[in-house]
C-alpha positions in Angstrom: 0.0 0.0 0.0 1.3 3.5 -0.9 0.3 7.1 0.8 -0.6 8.3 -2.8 -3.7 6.1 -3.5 -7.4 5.8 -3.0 -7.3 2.7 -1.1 -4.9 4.8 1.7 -6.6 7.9 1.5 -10.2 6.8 2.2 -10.2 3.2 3.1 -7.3 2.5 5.1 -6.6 6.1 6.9 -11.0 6.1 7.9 -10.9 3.2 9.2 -7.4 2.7 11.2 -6.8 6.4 13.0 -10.2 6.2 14.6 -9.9 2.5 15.8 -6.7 4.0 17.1 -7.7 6.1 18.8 -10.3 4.3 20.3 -8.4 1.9 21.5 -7.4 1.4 25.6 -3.6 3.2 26.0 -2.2 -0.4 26.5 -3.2 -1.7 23.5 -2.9 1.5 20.9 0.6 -0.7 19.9 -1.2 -3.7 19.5 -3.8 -1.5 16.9 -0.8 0.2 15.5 0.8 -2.6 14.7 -1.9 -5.1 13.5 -2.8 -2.2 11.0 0.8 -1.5 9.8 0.3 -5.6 9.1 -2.1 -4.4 6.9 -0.4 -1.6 5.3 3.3 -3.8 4.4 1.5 -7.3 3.7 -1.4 -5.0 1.1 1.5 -6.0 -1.6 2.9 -9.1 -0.6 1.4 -10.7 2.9 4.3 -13.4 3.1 7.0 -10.7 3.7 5.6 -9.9 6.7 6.8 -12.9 8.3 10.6 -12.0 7.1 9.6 -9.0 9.0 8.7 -10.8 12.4 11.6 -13.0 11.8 13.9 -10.3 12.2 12.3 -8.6 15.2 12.4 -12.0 17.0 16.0 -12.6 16.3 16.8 -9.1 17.8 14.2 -9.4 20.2 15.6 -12.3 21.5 19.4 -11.2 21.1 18.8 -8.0 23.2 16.8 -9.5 25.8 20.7 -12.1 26.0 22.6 -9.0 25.9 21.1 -7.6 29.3 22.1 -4.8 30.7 26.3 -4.1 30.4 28.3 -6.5 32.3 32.2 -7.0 32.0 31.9 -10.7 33.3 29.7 -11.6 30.0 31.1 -9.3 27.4 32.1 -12.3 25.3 28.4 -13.2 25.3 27.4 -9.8 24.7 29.4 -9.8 21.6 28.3 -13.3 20.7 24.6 -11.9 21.2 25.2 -9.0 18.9 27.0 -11.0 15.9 23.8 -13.3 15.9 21.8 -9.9 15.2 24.2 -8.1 13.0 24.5 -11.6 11.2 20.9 -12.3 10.5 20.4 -8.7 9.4 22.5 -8.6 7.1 22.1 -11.7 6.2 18.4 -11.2 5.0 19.5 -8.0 3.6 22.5 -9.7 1.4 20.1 -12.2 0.0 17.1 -10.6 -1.0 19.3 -7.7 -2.2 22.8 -8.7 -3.9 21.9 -12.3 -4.8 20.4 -11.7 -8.1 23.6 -9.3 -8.5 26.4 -11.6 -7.7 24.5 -14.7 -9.6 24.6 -12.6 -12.3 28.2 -12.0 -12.6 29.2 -15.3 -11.9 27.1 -16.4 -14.8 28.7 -13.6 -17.0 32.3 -14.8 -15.5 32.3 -18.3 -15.2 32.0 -21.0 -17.6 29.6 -23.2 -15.4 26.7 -20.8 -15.5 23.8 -21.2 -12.3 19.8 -21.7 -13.3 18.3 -19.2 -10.9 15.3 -17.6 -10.5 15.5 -14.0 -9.6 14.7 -13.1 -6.0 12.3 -10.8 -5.5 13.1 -7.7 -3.2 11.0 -7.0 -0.6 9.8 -3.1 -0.2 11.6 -1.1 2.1 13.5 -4.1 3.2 16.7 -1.6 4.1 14.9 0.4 6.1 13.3 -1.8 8.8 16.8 -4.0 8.6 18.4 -0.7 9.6 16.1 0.3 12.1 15.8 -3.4 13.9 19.9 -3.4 13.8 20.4 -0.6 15.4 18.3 -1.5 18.4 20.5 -4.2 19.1 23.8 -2.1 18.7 22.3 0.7 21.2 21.4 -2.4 23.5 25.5 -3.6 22.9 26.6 -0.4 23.9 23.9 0.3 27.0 22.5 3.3 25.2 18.7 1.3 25.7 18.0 -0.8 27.7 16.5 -4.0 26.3 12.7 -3.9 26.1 10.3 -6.5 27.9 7.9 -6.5 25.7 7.6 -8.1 22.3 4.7 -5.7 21.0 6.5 -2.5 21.5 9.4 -3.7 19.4 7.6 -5.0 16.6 5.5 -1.7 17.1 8.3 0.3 16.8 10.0 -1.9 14.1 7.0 -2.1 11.9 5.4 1.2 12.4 4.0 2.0 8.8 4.2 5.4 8.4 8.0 5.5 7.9 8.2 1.5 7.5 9.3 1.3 4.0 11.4 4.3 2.8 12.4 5.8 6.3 13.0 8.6 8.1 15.4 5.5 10.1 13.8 5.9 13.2 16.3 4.9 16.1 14.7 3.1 19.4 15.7 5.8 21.7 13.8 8.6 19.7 10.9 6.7 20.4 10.9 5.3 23.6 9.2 6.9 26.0 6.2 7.3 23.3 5.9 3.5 23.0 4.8 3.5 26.4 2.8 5.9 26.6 1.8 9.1 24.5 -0.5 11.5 24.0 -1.3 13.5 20.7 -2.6 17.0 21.0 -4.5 19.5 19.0 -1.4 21.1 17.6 0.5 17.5 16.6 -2.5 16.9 14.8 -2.7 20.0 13.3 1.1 20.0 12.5 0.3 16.7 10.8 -2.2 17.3 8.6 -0.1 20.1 7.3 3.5 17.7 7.0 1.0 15.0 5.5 -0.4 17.3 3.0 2.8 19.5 1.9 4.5 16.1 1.3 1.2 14.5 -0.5 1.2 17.6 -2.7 5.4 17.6 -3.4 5.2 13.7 -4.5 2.3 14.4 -7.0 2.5 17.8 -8.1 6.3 17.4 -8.7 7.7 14.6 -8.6 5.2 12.9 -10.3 4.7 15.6 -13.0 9.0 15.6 -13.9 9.2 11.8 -14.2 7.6 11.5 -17.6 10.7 14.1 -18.9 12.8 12.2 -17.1 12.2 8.5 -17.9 12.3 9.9 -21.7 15.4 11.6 -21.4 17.5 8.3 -19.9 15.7 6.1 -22.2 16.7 7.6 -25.0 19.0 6.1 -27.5 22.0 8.3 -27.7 20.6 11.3 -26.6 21.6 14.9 -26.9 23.0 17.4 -25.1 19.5 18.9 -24.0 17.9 15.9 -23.2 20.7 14.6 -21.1 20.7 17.4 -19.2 16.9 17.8 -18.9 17.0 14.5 -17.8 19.5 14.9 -15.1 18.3 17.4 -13.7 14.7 16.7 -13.9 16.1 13.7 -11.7 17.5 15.7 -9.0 14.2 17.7 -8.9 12.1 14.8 -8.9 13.8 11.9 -6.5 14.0 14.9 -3.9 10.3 15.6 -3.9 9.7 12.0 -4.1 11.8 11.3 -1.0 11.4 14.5 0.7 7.5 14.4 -0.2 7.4 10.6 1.2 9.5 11.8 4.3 7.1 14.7 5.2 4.3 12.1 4.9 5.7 10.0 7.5 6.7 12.5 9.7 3.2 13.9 9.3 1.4 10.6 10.1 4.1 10.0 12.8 2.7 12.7 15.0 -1.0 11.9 13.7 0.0 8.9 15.9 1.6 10.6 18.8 5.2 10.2 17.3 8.0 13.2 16.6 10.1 11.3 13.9 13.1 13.3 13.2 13.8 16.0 10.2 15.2 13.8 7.5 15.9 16.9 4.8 16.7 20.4 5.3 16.6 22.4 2.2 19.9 20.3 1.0 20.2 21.7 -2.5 21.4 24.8 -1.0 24.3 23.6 0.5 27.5 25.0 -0.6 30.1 21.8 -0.6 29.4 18.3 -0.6 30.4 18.0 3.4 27.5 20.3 3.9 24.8 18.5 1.3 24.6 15.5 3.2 24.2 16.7 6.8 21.1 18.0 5.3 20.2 14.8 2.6 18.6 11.8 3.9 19.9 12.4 7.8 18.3 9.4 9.2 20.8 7.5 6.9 23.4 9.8 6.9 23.8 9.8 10.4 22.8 5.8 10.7 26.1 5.3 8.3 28.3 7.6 10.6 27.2 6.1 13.9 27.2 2.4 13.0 29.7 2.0 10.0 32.4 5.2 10.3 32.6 5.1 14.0 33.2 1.5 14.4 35.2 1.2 11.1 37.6 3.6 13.5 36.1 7.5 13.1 38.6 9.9 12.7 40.3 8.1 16.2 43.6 6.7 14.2 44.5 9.9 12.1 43.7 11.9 9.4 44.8 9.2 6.4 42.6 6.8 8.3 39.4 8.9 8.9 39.6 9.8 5.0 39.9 6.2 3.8 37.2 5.4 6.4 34.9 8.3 4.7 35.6 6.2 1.3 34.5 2.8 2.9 31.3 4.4 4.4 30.3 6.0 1.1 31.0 2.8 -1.0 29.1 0.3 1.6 26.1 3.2 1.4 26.0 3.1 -2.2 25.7 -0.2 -2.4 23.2 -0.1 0.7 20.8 1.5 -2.5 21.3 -1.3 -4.5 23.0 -4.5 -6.3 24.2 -2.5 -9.2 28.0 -1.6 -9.9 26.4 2.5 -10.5 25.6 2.8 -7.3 28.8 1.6 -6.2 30.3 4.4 -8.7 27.7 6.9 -7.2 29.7 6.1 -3.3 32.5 6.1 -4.9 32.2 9.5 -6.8 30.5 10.9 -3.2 33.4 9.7 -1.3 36.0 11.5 -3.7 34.2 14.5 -2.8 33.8 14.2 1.4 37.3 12.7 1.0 39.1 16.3 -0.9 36.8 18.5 1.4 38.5 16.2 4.4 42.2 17.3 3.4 41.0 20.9 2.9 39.7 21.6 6.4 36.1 20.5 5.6 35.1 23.2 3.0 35.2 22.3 -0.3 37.8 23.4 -3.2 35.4 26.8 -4.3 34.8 27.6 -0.8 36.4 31.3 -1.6 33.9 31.7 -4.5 30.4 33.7 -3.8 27.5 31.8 -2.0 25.5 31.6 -5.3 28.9 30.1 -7.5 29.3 27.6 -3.9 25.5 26.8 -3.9 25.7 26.1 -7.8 28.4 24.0 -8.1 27.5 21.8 -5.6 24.6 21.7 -6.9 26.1 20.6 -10.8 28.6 18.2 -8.5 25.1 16.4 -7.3 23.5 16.3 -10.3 26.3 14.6 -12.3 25.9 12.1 -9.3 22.5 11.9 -10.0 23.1 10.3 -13.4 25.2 7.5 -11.7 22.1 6.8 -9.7 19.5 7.1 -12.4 21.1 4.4 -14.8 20.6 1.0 -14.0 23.6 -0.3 -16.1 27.2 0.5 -17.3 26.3 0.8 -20.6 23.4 3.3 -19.9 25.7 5.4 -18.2 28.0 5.5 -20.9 25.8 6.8 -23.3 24.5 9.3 -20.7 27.8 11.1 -20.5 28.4 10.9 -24.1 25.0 12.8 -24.3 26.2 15.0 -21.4 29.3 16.0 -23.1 27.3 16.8 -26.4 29.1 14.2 -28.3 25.7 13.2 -29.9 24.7 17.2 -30.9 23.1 19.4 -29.1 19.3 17.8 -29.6 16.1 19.2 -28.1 13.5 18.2 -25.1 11.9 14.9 -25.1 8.6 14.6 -27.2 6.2 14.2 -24.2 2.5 15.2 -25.3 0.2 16.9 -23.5 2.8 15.8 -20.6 5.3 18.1 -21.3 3.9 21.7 -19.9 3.6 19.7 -16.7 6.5 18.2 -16.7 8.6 21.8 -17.5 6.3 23.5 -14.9 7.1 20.9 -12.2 11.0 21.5 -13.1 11.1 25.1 -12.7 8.6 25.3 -9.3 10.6 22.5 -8.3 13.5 24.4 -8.7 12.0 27.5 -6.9 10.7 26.2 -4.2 14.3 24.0 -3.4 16.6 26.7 -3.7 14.2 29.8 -2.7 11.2 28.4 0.0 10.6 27.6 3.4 10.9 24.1 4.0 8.1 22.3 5.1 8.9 22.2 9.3 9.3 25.6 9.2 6.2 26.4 6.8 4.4 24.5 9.9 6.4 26.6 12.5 5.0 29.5 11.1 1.2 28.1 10.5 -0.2 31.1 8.9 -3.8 30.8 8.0 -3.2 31.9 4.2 -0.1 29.4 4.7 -2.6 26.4 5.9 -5.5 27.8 3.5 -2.9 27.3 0.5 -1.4 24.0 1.4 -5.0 22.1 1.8 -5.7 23.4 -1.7 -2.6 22.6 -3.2 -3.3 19.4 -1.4 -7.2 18.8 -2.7 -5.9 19.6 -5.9 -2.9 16.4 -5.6 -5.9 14.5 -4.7 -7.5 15.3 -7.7 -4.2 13.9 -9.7 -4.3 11.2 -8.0 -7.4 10.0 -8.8 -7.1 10.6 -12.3 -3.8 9.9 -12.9 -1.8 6.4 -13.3 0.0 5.7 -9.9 4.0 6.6 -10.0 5.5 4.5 -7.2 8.3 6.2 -4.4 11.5 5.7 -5.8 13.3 4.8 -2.6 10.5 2.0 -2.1 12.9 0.0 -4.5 15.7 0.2 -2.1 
């Protein structure tokens, strides 16, 4: 089930939230979870149990792990391989086997019959989130819940169950026990639920058609390529950012703060600076879990930079079994790495804020083409299109699509480089402010209803 849909909208939303609500204080985990049952296994019901699989295992490791003790570190550790084992485990299967069966069958001369696995959605995600309860638990920064429902409650919650914020167990703690949501949470919900609603449709949604013409196009010029690159920036931050507000929105329609995953990132002026504000959740999930243990910046300067590299190539392959995303960690680690050995400002970093802002922007973007194509060889005739090998071209042919599409590039542009973003457009809750986004909003609805469904892009990963 996705946010953007009738069957959410006014099936699964009238019918949950008041039964919610309803519901005794003890057993409002017990309704949020059954129903976020509901919401993963609407697709594919068997992938809940991989779900419930994982929780148990972790469940069950934490509850080993106890409370710190010197006497039973070895088992501690034990405890904790188990989890970080069948994690990743699930994770490496679902996610790299079709990628390293392929290969081998490309390699070797004594090809494997397989049957492609099929990924389940948001599969990262809730892998993450489980995992890191059990590290916090390792290190004593939780203590290891009692009870079974709140973890699979917090593990399974739907509204950022498939494409994040990664919501860590501490955050949410004390609201698993007990919480309250008031007038102005709900308020503040409605608003984060429908700014995001109306960025995924409006936006997103109305770029992809440019985009999806641009990179599959055979040899395509030098317009295209770029309209399609940078339609893509535009559009997979709305997507995520649009999907992100959602959650958030939802989160505290629940009684739930989930924290800030995006803060106006495109005006960042180096690469260093870009990703404290893209994607935190993950961001700060890498930095926490992978550079700190790979060593931080604890053993020097050479060996925080080559742990930087590590981080970024294990997080782009974290978004998928192809070898572009392990060329778009690669090409991000470059970047954090040079920044690194200049003091953490970037190599323009004497240039105006506008020239900063732009070329960071232009660096992002030519990453964004590593993360659009799914193979080598469409990435190689992307940059030859970049590069105007192929001529200079025109804009895709897209219809009665293409004023939408070119209108939801340039607001898209405006509103990422010039507005509010959407917590502090809530902040602020102007009645002309609230008046605007509910009509923006009814009108999304609208789309939606008449329009084919375009799925999340970060569902895939």
């Amino acid at each position: 089930m996705v946010f953007v849909s009738f069957v959410f909208l006014f099936w699964f939303l009238p019918v949950l939230l008041p039964l919610y609500c309803a519901a005794p204080v003890r057993w409002r985990n017990v309704a949020l979870t059954l129903g976020s049952f509901a919401f993963y296994g609407w697709w594919r019901p068997q992938y809940v149990l991989l779900m419930l699989v994982s929780v148990l295992i972790d469940y069950v490791a934490a509850r080993a792990m106890g409370a710190p003790d010197p006497a039973r570190a070895g088992r501690r550790r034990a405890w904790l391989l188990v989890s970080v084992v069948a994690n990743l485990g699930l994770l490496g299967w679902f996610k790299y086997a079709n990628l390293l069966v392929g290969t081998w069958n490309v390699a070797a001369p004594w090809p494997i019959a397989w049957e492609e696995v099929l990924l389940p959605v948001g599969i990262s995600f809730f892998t993450f989130q489980s995992m890191s309860y059990t590290i916090d638990v390792h290190r004593g920064d939780v203590r290891p819940t009692r009870s079974l429902p709140d973890l699979l409650c917090f593990v399974s919650m739907f509204p950022q169950l498939v494409a994040g914020p990664i919501v860590r167990y501490r955050d949410v703690e004390q609201a698993l026990r007990r919480r309250t949501t008031t007038l102005l949470m709900a308020s503040d919900g409605v608003l984060l639920f429908a700014m995001g609603f109306a960025k995924k449709v409006l936006i997103a949604d109305a770029v992809a058609p440019l985009v999806d013409a641009a990179f599959a196009a055979d040899s395509p010029g030098f317009v295209a390529a770029w309209a399609g690159a940078l339609g893509y920036s535009v559009q997979l931050y709305f997507d995520f950012s649009g999907y992100s507000d959602m959650a958030i929105g939802l989160g505290l329609l629940l009684g739930f703060r989930f924290p800030e995953n995006f803060r106006s990132p495109y005006r960042a002026r180096s690469i260093t600076e870009l990703w404290r504000r893209w994607h935190i959740s993950l961001s700060t999930w890498l930095r926490d879990y992978l550079y700190v243990p790979l060593g931080g910046n604890r053993r020097g300067e050479g060996r925080a930079q080559l742990n930087v590299a590590i981080t970024m190539l294990l997080g782009g392959l974290w978004h998928g079994a192809s070898w572009t995303f392990l060329l778009w960690g690669a090409w991000h680690g470059l970047f954090l790495v040079l920044e690194r050995r200049l003091g953490k400002v970037s190599p323009y970093g004497r240039l105006p804020t506008a020239v900063q802002v732009a070329v960071t922007f232009l660096i992002w973007t030519l990453g964004m083409v590593l993360f659009r194509c799914h193979t080598l060889p469409e990435l190689a005739d992307t940059a030859v299109g970049l590069c105007g090998v192929n001529g200079i071209g025109a804009l895709p042919a897209l219809g009665q699509k293409q004023p939408f599409a070119l209108g939801g590039l340039v607001l898209g542009c405006v509103i990422a480089f010039a507005a509010p973003r959407s917590a502090q457009l809530v902040q602020r809750c102007q009645p002309l402010v609230m008046l605007g986004v509910l009509l923006v909003f009814l009108l999304a609805v609208c789309q939606v209803l008449a329009a084919d469904y375009v799925p999340f892009i970060y569902f895939q990963f």
